[in-house]
N, C-alpha and C positions, 0 to 999 in steps of 0.2 A: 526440293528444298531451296529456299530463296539464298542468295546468294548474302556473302558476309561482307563482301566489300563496297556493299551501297551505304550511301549515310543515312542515320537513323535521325540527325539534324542537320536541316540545311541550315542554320542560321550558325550555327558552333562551326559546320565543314565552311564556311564560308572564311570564315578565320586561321582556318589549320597553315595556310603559308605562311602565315604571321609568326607561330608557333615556331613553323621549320626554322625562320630568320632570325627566332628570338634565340634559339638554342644553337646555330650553325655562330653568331654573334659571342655566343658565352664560352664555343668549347676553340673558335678561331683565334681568341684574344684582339680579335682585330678594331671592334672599336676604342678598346681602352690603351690598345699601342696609338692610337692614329690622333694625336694632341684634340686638331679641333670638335672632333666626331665624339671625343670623350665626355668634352663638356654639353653634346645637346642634349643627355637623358633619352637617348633612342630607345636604349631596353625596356628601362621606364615606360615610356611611350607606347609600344607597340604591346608590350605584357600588359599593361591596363585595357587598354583597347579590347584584346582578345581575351582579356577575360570578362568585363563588359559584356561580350557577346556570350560569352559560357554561361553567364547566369540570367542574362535575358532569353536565350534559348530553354532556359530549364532544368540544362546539364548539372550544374553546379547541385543543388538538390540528389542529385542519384548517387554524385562523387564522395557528398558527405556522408551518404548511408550507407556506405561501405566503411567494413571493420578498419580498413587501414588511415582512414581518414576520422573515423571514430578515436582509435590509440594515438593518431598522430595530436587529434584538441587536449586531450588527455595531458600528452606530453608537454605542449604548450601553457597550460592553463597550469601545471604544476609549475614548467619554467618562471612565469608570471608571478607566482605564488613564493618563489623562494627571490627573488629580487628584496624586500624591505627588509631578509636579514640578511643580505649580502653585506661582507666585510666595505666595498666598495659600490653602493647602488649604482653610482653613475658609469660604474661601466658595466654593469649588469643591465639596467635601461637600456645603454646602447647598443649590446648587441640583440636586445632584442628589437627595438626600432630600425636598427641599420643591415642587420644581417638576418637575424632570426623570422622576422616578421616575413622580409621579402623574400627565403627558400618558401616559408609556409605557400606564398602567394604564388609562386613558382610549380611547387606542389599541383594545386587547384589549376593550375593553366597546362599543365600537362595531361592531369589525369582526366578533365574534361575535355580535351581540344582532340583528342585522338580517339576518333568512334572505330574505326575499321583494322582488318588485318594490314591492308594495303600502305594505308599513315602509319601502322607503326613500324611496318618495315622502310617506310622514307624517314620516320625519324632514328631507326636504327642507323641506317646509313650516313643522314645526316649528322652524327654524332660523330663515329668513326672517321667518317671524310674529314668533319673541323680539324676532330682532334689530329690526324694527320697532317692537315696544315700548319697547325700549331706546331704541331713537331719539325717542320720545314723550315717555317720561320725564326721558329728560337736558334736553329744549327744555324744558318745563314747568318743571325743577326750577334751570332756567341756569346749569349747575355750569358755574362758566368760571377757567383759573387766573389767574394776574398781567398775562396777557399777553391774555386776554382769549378764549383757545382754548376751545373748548368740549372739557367732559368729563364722566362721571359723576364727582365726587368722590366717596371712601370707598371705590373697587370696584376692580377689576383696569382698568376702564374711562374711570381719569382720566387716562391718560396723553392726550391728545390723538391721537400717532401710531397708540399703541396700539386707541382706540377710531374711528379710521378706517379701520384694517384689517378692524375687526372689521365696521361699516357696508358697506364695498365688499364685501366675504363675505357681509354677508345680500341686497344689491340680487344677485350672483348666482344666489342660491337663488330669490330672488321670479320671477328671470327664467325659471328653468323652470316655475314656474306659469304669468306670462302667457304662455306657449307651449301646454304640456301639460296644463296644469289645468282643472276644470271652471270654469263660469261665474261660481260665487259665489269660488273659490280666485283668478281673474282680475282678481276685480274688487277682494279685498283687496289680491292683489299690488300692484295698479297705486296703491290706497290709500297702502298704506303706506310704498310706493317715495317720495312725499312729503316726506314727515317726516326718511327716511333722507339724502336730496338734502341736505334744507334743514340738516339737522344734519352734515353730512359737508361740506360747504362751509363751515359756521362751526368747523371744527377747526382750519383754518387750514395743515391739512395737507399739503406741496406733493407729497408722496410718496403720499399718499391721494391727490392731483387726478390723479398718473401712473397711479397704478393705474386712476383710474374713467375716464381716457380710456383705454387701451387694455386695458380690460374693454368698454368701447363698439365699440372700432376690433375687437376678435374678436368680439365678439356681430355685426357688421356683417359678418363674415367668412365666417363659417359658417352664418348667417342663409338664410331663402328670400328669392324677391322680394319677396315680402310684408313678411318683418321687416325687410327692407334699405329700402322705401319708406318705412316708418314710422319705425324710427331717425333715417332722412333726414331727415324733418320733428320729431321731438320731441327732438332733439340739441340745433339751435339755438334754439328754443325756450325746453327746457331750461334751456341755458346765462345765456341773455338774463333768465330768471326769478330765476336764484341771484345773478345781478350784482345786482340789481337790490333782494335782501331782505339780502347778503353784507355787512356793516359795513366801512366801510372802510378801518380799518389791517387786515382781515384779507386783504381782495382785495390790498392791496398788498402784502401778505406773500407771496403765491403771485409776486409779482414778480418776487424773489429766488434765486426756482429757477433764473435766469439770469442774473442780477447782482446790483446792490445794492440796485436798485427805489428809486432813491431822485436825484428830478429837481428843478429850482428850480420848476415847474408844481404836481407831486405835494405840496412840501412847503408848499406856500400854501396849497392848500386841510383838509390837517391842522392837527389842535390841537397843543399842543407833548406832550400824552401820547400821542396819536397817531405823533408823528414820532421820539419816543422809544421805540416800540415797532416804528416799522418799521426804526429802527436798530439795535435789537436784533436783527430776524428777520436784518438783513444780517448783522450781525456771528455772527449761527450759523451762516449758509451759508459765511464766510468759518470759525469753526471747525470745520465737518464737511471742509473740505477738508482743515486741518492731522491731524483725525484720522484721515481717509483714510490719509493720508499715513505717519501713524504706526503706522498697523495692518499697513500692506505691510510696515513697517521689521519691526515686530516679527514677522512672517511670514517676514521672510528671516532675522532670528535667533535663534528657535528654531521652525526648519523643523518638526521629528521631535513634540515635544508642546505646541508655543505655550506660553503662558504662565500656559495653567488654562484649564478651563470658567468665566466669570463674573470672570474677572480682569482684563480687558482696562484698567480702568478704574483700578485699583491699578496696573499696571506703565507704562502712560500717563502715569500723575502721577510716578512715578520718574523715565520717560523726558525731561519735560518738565524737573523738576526738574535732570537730569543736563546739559540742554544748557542751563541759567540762567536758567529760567522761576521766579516764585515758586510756582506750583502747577499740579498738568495739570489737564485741563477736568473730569474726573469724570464722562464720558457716555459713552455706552456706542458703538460704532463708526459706526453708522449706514450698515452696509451688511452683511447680514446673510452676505454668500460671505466679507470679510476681518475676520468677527467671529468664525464659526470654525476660519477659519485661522489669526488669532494667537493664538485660544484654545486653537485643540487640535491644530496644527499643519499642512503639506500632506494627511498621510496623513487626516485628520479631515475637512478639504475632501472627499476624494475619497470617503471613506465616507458624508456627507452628500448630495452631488449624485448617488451612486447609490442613495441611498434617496429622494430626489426623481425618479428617473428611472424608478425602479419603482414609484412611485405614478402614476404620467405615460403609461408603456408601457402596461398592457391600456386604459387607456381611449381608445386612440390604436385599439387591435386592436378592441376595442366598436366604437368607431364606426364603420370603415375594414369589419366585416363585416355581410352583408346574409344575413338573413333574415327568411323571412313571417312574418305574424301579430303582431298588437297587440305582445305581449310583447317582442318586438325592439324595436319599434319605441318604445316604455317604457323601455326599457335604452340604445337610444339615444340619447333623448334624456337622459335622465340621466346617463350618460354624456360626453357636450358639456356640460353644464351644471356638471358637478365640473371637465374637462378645462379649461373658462376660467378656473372660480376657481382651478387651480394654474395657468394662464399669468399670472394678474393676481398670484398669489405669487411667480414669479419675478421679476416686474418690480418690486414694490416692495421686495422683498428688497436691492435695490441701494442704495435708501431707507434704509433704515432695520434696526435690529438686530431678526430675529426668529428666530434660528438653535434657541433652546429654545422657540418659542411654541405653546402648548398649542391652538391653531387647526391649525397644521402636523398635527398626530397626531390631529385629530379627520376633516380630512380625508384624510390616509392611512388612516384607518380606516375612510371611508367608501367610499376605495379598492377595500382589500381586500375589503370587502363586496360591491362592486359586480361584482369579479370572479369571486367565488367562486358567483352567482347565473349569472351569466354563464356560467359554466364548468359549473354545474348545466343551464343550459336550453340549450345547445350540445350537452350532452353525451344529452342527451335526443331532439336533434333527431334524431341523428344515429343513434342504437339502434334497435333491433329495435322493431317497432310493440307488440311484449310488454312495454313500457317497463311494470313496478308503476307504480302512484302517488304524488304526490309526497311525498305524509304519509307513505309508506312506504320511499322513497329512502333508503339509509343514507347518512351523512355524508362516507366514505371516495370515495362516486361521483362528488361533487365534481370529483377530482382526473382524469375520464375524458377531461375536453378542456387538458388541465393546457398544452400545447406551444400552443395555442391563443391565449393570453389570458395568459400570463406571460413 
């Protein structure tokens, strides 16, 4: 059997370090901390480039003929389609010029730029490693905003929520290393898993803390006896460590995920900023309710095209205003299923959770199939290890708004990449022992285990 880690394009593998820089760049935060490196358009640059070579190789064709690239135009061309009755078009245009457009593009640079087992275990890595740096940096540099959350300020990374999503994504990736990785890969993971803990606890994020426990409770899932003994012991552990470094209006802020968090005991031992800050955090659990609330309204009235991509937050202040409020809250839903459903209506929902379901399907089929030798056994674990970080994205998804987040389409793209390898060395198993070689496998062959794996 020819082996899986040869490229099927040299003109696409000729680009794959590009790929690693472009993504190692997005999860480091490091050129848009670094003033003048921000303004040359590097990511720009280098993603054009390398995807240039993706559709002059050919790739870009195979990527699109896959189901998850198929749901994914779907979803766009709907997005497209609900902008002219958006309450506000011009900010419905803009995110999709400025954000929307460029995941899409993002998307396609991923899922074409990674032909082998080999590249997607250095971009697994590459990910975890960033986002460990990231986590390094932001402690060291204590971007924290008013309320004391930690973030990178300057970056896409200062939202707090926003940069807990981004930390529980990279403690994923590290966890396939300490699985599958060699010794020295092990022994970062476990390093840098650290840092990510200690900074993902100080975000104060209670929708981050849902994800990292039930990224724990499936990692404990699907685990052997072995990862299940040991989760068992460094869980409580764990836990008992971040209490223990966690500041404490921010511990009592995770309170609130279930009330007010806020007792005659609790408030004695806070300073009066302190108790001003955990009445804040109450008082946003008690506003994510009302916007809850308001997002379904606006869901039931305008079913057909919501009320824009990126609007949600203009016609909430109408809304608000219309029932005798002085102003709506100005935030964005906080639950990414009824952010775009009131943005882009039912039918947007439903083009959405089937572009999440075809990222979600072949890796359910990876895993569920058994075959010999190493290289399965590579793809399955890879495979589980993408499959949790999209179970951990559905669960925080109820959290908080991530309906355009350019995470979502990095790993749809690593998706589609995983099954289109998959579909390559299934479809190899199963051929005539005449199988060419893989450096000489045309592109089109891909598609022989297609009923398979999509």
């Amino acid at each position: 059997m020819p082996p899986l880690h040869s490229s099927t394009n040299p003109t696409v593998r000729s680009v794959f370090p590009f790929v690693v820089f472009f993504l190692a760049a997005i999860y480091t935060g490091f050129l848009e901390k670094v003033p003048f490196l921000s303004h040359l358009h590097v990511l720009t640059l280098v993603g054009g480039l390398a995807l240039i070579a993706v559709a002059v190789g050919g790739r870009l064709s195979v990527v699109i003929r896959n189901p998850i690239s198929k749901s994914l135009v779907l979803f766009t061309a709907w997005l497209v389609l609900c902008i002219p009755f958006a309450v506000w078009r011009g900010g419905s245009a803009d995110l999709f010029i400025n954000v929307w457009s460029k995941s899409v593009l993002t998307f396609l640079l991923v899922a074409g730029c990674i032909l082998t087992i080999d590249q997607c275990k250095t971009v697994f890595a590459t990910i975890g490693y960033s986002v460990g740096i990231l986590a390094i940096m932001t402690l060291a540099l204590r971007g924290q905003d008013k309320s004391g959350r930690l973030g990178l300020v300057g970056t896409r990374y200062e939202n707090a929520n926003d940069f807990a999503w981004t930390l529980i994504l990279g403690l994923s990736f590290l966890g396939f290393l300490l699985q599958h990785g060699s010794r020295w890969q092990r022994f970062m993971a476990l390093f840098l898993s650290v840092p990510i803990l200690l900074a993902l606890v100080k975000t104060g994020s209670r929708g981050g803390m849902v994800g990292l426990g039930m990224l724990a409770i499936f990692a404990f899932l699907q685990g052997s006896r072995r990862v299940k003994i040991r989760l068992a012991l460094a869980i409580p552990l764990a836990v008992a460590l971040l209490v223990a470094v966690a500041p404490q209006q921010i511990l009592s802020r995770y309170t609130t995920l279930f009330g007010t968090g806020i007792n005659a005991d609790t408030a004695q031992t806070l300073s009066t900023e302190e108790r001003n800050l955990l009445v804040a955090a109450a008082a946003s659990a008690e506003q994510r309710l009302q916007i809850l609330k308001d997002s379904i309204s606006m869901t039931m009235a305008h079913p057909l095209f919501g009320v824009g991509p990126n609007n949600f937050p203009v016609a909430q202040n109408d809304l608000a205003i219309a029932r005798g409020q002085e102003r709506g809250g100005w935030v964005v839903t906080h639950n990414t299923y009824t952010q775009i459903s009131s943005e882009m209506g039912i039918p947007g929902l439903v083009l959405y959770l089937v572009f999440l379901y075809r990222c979600f399907k072949p890796l359910n089929s990876i895993v569920r199939t058994r075959h010999p030798g190493r290289n399965w056994q590579e793809l399955h674990g890879l495979a589980k290890s993408l499959r949790a970080s999209l179970v951990v994205l559905l669960t925080i998804a109820l959290f908080d708004s991530y309906g355009y987040d350019p995470n979502i389409l990095i790993l749809a793209g690593l998706s589609c990449a995983l099954t289109l390898i998959a579909q390559r060395h299934h479809a190899l198993l199963i051929a005539s022992p005449q199988v060419p070689p893989a450096g000489l496998t045309p592109e089109p062959a891909l598609n022989a285990a297609r009923m398979s794996f999509q």
